[in-house]
C-alpha positions as CSV (number, residue, x, y, z in Angstrom):
1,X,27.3,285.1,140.0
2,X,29.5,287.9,141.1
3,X,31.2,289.8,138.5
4,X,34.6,288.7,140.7
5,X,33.4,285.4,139.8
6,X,32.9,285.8,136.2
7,X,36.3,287.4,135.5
8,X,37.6,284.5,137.4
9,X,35.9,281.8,135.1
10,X,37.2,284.0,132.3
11,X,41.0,283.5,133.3
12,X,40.7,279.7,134.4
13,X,39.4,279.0,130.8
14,X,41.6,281.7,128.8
15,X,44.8,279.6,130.9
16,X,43.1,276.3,130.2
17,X,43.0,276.8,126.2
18,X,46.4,278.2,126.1
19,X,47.9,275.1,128.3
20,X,46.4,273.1,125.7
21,X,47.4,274.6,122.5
22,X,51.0,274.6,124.1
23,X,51.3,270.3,124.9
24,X,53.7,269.1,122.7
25,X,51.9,266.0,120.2
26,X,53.9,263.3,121.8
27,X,52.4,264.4,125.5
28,X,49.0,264.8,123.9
29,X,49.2,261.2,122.2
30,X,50.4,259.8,125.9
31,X,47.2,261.6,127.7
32,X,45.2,260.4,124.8
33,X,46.1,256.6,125.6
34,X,46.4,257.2,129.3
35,X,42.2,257.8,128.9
36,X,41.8,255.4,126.4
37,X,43.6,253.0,129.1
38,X,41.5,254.5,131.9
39,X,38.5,254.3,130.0
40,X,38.9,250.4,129.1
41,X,39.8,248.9,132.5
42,X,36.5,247.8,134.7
43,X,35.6,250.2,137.7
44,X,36.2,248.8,140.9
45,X,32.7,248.6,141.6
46,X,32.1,246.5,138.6
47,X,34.3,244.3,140.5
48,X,32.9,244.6,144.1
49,X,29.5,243.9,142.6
50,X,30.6,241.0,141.0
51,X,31.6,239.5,144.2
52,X,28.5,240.6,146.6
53,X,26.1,239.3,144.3
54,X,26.9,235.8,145.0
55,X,28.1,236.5,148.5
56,X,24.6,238.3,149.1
57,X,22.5,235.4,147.7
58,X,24.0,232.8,149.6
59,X,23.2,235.1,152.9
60,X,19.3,235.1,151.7
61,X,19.5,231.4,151.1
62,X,21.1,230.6,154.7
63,X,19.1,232.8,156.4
64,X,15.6,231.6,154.4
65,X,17.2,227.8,155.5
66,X,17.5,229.0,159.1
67,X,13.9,230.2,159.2
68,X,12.3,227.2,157.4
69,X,14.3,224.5,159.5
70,X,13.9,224.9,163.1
71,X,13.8,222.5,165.7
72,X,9.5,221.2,166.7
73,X,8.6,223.3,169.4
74,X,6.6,220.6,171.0
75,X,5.7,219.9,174.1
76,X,8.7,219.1,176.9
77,X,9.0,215.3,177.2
78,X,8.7,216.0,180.8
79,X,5.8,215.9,183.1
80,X,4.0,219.3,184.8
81,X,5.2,218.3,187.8
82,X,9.0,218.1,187.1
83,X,8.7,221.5,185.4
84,X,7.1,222.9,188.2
85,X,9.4,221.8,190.5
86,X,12.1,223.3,188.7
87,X,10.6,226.2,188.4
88,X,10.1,226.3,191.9
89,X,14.0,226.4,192.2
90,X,14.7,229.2,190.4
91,X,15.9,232.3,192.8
92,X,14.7,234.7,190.1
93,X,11.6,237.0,191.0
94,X,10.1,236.9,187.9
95,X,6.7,235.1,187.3
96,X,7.1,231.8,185.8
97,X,6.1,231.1,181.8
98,X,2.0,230.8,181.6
99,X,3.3,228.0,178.7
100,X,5.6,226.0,181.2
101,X,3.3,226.4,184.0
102,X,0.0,224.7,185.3
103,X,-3.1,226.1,184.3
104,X,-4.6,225.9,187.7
105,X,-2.0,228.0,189.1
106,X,-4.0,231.1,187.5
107,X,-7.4,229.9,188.4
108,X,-6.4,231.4,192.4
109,X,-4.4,234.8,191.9
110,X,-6.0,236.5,194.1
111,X,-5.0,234.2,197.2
112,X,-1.3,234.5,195.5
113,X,-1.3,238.2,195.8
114,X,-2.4,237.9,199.0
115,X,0.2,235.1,200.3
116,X,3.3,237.3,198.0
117,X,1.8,241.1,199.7
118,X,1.4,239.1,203.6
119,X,5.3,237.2,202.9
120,X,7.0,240.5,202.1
121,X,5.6,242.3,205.3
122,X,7.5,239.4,207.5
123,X,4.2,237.6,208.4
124,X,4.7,234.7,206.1
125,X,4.9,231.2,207.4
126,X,6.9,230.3,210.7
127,X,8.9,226.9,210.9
128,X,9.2,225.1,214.1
């Protein structure tokens, strides 16, 4: 520390002491219960924990409930065929599901390649 700095911690404690000799008893005995009043009341984060505790165990136990129940995943009641077929309807470009789609699809990729590479160079199929 700077000797500005110690002359200055000097003064702020030399003013502090004489403030305090000079307060009158009945202003000390007010400050003195105004602490002991402070002192006795719970924080606010005494309070704010009380409430998050329970509020943040019933979020663990929804969320673990939401993870244990979950609807089978099963198999779609419906046959290959009709999800293929729907499939086939869909205007998106993407690749279909390899789950929701038949198996025998992948067995020719090759020839698929093929058929996608010759249909985007406008030699794909005529209709008469």
């Amino acid at each position: 520390m700077s000797q500005h700095d110690h002359e200055l911690e000097r003064r702020a404690r030399d003013l502090y002491l004489r403030a305090s000799r000079d307060v009158d008893p009945a202003m000390a005995g007010r400050l003195r219960a105004a602490r002991r009043t402070a002192l006795e009341r719970p924080s606010p984060h005494s309070t704010v924990r009380r409430v998050l505790i329970p509020a943040s165990a019933f979020a663990v136990v929804a969320l673990a409930t939401l993870m244990v129940w979950q609807p089978l995943g099963g198999p779609s009641s419906a046959p290959p065929a009709v999800v293929q077929a729907v499939d086939a309807t869909d205007p998106s470009d993407l690749p279909p599901d390899a789950d929701s789609t038949d198996p025998t699809l992948y067995k020719d990729l090759q020839f698929y390649s093929w058929l996608a590479y010759n249909d985007s160079n406008g030699q794909g199929r005529s209709t008469k």
